[in-house]
Backbone bond lengths (Angstrom), bond angles and torsions (degrees), N, CA, C in turn:
res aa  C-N    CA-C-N  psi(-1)  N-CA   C-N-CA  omega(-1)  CA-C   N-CA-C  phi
1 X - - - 1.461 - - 1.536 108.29 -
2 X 1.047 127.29 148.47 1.748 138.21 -165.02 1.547 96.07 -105.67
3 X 1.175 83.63 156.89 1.854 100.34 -173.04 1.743 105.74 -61.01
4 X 1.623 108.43 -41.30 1.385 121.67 177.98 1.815 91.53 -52.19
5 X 0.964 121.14 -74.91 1.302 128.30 -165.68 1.442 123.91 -33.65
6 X 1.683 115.91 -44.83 1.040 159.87 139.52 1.399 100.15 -26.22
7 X 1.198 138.14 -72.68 1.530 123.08 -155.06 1.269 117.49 -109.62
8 X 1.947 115.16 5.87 1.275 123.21 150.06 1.575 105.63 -75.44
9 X 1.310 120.62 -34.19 1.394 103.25 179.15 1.483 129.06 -64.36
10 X 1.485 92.53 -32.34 1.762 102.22 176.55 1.357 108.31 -82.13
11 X 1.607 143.41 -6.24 1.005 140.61 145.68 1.148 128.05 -53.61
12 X 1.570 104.53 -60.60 1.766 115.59 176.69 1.127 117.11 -47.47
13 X 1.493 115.57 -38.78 1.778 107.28 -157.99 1.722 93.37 -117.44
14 X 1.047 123.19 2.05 1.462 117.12 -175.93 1.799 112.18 -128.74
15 X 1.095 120.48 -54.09 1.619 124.23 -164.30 1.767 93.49 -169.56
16 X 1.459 105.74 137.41 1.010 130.65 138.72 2.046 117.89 -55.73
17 X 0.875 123.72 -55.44 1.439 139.17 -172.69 1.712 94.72 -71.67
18 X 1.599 127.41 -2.40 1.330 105.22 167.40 1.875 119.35 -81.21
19 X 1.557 103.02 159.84 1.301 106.94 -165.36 1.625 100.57 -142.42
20 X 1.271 109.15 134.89 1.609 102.73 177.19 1.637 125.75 -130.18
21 X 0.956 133.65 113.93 1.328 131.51 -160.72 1.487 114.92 -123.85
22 X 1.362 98.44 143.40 2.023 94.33 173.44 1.434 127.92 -69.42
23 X 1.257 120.00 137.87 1.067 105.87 -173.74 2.160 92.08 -145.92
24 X 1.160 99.00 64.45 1.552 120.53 -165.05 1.365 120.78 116.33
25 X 1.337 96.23 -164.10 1.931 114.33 -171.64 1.327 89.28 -108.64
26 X 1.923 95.22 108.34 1.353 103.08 160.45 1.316 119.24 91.01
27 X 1.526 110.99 7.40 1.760 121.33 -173.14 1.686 110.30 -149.66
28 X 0.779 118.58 155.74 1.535 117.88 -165.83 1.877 108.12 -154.42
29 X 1.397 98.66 165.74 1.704 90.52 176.41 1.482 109.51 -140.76
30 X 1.323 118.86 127.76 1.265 130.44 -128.74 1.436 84.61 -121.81
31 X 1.390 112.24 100.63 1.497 130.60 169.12 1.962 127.30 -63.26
32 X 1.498 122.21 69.46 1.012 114.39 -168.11 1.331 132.27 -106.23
33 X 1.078 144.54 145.72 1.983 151.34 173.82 1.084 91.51 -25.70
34 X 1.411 152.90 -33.61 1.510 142.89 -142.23 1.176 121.98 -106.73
35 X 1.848 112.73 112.05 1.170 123.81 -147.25 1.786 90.15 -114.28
36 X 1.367 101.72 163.16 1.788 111.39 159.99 1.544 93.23 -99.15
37 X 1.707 102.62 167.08 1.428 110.11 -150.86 1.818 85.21 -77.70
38 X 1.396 136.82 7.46 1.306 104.10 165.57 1.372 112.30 -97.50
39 X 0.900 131.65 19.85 1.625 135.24 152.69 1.782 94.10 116.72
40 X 1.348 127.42 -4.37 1.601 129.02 -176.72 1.637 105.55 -76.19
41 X 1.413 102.92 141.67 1.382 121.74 -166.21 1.569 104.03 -71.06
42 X 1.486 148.80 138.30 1.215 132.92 170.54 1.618 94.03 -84.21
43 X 1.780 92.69 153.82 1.500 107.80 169.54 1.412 129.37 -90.65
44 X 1.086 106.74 101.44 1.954 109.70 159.27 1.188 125.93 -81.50
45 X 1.726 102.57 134.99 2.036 107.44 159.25 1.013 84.24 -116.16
46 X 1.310 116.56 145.13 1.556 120.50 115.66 1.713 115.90 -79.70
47 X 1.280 86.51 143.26 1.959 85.79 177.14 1.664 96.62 -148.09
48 X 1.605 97.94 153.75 1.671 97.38 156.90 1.335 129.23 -102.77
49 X 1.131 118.68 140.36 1.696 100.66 -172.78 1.704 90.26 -150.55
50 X 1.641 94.94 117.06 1.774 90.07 164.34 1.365 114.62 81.50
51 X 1.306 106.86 18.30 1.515 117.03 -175.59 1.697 113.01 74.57
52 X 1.210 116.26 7.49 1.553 112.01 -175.01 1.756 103.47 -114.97
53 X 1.137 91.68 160.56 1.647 91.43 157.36 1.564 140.48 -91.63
54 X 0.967 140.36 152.81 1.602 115.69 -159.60 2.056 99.70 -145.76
55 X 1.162 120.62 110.49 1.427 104.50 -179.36 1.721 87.54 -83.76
56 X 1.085 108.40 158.04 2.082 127.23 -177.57 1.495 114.38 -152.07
57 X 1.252 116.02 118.49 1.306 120.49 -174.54 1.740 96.57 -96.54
58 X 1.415 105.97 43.90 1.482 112.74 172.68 1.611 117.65 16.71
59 X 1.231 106.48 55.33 1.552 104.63 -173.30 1.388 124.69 68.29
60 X 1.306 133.83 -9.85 1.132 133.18 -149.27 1.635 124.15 -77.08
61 X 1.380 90.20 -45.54 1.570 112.31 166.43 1.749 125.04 -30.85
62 X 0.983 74.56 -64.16 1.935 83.70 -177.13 1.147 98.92 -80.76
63 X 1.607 133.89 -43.18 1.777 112.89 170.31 1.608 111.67 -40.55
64 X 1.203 105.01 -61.35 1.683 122.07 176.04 1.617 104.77 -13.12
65 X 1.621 102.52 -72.55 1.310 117.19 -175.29 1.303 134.71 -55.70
66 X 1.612 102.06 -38.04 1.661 123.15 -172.23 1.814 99.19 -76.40
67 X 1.660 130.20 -5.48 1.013 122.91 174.63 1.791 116.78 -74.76
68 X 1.081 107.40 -30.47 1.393 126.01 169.64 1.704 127.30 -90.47
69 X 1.454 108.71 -34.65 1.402 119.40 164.29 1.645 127.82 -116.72
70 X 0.981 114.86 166.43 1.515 114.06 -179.46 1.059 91.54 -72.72
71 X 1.531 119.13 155.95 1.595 139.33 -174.61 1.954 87.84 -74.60
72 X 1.485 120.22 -54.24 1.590 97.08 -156.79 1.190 106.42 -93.55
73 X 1.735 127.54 3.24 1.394 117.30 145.20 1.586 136.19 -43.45
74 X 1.407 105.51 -28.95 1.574 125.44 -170.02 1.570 87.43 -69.47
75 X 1.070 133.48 -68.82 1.823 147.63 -174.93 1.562 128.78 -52.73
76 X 1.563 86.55 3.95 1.452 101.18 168.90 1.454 116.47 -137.98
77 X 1.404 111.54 -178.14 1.691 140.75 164.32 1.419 89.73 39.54
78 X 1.530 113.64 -143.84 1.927 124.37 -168.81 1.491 109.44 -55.59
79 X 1.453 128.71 -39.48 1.092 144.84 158.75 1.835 119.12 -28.07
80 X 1.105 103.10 -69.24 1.554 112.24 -169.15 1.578 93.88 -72.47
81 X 1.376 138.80 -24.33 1.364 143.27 -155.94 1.780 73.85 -114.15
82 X 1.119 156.18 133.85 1.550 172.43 -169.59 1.444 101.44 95.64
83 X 1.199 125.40 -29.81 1.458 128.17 171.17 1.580 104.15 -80.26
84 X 0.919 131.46 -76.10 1.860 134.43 -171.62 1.546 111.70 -71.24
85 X 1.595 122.27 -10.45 1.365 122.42 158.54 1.999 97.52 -79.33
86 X 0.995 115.60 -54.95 1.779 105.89 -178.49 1.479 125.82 -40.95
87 X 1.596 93.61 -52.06 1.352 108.22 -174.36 1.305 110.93 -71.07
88 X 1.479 115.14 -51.34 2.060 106.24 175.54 1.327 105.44 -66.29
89 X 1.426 125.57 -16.05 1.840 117.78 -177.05 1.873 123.29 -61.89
90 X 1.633 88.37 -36.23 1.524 114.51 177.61 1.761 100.32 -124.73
91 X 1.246 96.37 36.08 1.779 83.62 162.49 1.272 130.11 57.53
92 X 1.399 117.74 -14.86 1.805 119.32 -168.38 1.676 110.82 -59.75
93 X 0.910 93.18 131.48 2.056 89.01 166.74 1.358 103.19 -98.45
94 X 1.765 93.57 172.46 1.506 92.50 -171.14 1.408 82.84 -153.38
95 X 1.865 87.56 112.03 1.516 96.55 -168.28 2.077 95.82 -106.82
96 X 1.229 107.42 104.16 1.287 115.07 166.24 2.245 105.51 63.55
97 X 1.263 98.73 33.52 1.572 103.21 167.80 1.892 96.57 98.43
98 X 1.007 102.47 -11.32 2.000 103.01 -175.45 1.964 96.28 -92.01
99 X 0.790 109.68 99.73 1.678 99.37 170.10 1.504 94.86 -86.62
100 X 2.249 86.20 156.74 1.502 86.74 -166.84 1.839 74.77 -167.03
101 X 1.471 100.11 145.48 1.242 124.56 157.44 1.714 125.10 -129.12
102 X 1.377 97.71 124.66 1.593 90.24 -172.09 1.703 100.68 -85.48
103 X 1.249 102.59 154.08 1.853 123.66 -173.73 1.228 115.88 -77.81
104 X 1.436 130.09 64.64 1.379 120.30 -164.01 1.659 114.03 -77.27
105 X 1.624 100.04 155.79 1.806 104.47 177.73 1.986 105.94 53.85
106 X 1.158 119.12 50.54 0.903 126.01 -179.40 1.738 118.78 24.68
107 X 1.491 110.02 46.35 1.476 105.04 167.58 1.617 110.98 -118.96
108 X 1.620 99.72 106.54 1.472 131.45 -172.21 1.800 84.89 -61.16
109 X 1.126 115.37 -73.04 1.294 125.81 -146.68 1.401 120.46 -63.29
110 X 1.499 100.88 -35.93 1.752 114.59 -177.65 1.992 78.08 -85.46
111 X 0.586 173.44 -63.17 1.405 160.85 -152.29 1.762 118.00 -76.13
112 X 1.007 93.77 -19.77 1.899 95.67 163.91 1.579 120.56 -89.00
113 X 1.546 94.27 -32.32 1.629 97.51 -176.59 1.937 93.95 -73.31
114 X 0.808 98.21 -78.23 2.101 102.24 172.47 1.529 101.24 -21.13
115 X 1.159 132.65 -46.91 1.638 130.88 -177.31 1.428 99.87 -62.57
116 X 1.264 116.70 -75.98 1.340 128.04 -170.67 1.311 109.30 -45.86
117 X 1.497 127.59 -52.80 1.167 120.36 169.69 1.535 122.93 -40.34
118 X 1.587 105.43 -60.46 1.423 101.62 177.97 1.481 130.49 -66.98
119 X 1.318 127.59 5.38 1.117 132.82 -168.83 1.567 101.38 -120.63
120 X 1.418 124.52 -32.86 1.416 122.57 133.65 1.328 123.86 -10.55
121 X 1.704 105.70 -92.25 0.805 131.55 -164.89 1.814 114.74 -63.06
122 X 1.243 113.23 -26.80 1.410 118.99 152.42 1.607 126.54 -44.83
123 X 1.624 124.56 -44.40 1.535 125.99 161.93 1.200 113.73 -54.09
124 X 1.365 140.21 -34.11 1.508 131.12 -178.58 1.673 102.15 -50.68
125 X 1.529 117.26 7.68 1.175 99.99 172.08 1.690 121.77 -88.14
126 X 1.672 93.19 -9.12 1.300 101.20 -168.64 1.534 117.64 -84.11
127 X 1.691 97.21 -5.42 1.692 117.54 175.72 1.825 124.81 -75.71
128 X 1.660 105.35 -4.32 1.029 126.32 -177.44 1.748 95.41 -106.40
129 X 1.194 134.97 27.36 1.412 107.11 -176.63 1.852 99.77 -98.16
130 X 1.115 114.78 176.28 1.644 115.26 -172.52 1.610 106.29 -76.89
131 X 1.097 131.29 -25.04 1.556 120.64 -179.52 1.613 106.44 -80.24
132 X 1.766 134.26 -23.35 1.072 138.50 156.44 1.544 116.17 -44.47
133 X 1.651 86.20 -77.25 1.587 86.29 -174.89 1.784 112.05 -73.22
134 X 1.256 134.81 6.07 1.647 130.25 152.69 1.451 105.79 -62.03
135 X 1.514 122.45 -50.11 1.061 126.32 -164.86 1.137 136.90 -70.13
136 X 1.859 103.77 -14.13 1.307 108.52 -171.98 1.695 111.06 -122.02
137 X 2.020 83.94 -6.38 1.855 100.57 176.74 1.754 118.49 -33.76
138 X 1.118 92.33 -62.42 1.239 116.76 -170.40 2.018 126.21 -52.69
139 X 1.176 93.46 -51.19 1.834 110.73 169.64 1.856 102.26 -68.80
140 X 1.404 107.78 -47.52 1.160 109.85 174.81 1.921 129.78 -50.76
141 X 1.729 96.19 -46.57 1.261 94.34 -169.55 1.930 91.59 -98.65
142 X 1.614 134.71 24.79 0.946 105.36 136.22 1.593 116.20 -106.31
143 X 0.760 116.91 3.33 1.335 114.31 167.55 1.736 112.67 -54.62
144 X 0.589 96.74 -70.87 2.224 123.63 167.94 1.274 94.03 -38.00
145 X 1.249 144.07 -71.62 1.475 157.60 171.12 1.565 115.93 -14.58
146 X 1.686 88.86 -60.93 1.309 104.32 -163.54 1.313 114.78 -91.89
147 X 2.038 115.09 -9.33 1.183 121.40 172.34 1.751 105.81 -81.41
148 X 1.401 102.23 -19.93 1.675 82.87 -141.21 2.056 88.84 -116.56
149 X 1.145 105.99 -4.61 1.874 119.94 172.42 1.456 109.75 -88.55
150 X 0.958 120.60 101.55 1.767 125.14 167.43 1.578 88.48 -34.13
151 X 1.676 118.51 154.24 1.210 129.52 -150.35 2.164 93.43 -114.47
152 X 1.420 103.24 12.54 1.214 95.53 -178.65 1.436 103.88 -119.72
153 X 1.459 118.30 4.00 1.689 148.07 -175.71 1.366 106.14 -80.83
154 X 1.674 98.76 -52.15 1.447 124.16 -149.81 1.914 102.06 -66.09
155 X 1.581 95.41 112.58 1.738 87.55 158.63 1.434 96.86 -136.64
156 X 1.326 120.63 123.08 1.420 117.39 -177.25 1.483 107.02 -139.30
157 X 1.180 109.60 138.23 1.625 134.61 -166.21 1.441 125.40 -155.47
């Protein structure tokens, strides 16, 4: 299949706004809409290796993350469980910090959207950090308060 071929497929079934460019023999970098919730672009390769195809977020992901969290926070408690629920959800392996999904039966397109998803869905770790949940403690637990306190109970200050 040709690179042209290749990035109509990831157009058709994923984004118009995708873009793919060489960036070596046999590897390319796959320009997509898909942001983590701080507005940063996630990273795509495509590469070939071994006769297969391989999408690779060239390590990037977990650097991404470890800027905001400690690296061995990610490997534990709710954290490590939002990471290994993403990755077995969309299949990605994570071979030594490089996530990577290989492109099976030649579908480019259903295999970028599944990437993107899971590498997405990997930042919701950054929604657990303590200045988030301080920030939203508060509106939250009166909300709850005010649902769940008869309103003639209620003295809150």
């Amino acid at each position: 299949m040709s690179i042209k071929s290749i990035e109509r497929d990831f157009i058709d079934k994923v984004s118009a706004q995708i873009r793919v460019l060489p960036d070596g023999r046999d590897r390319f970098r796959v320009f997509t809409p898909f942001r983590f919730d701080d507005g940063d672009h996630i990273t795509v390769i495509l590469k070939k290796e071994q006769r297969r195809w391989l999408l690779s977020d060239g390590g990037h992901t977990y650097m991404h993350l470890t800027y905001d969290i400690d690296e061995r926070k990610l490997f534990s408690g709710t954290r490590e469980k939002i990471i290994s629920n993403a990755l077995s959800t969309f299949k990605v392996e994570d071979r030594f910090g490089e996530l990577i999904l290989e492109v099976k039966d030649a579908r480019f397109g259903d295999a970028l959207y599944a990437f993107a998803q899971a590498l997405v869905k990997m930042g919701d770790v950054l929604c657990l950090s303590k200045e988030h949940v301080q920030s939203t403690f508060m509106a939250d637990f009166q909300a709850l308060f005010h649902e769940v306190v008869p309103e003639t109970d209620r003295d809150f200050d």
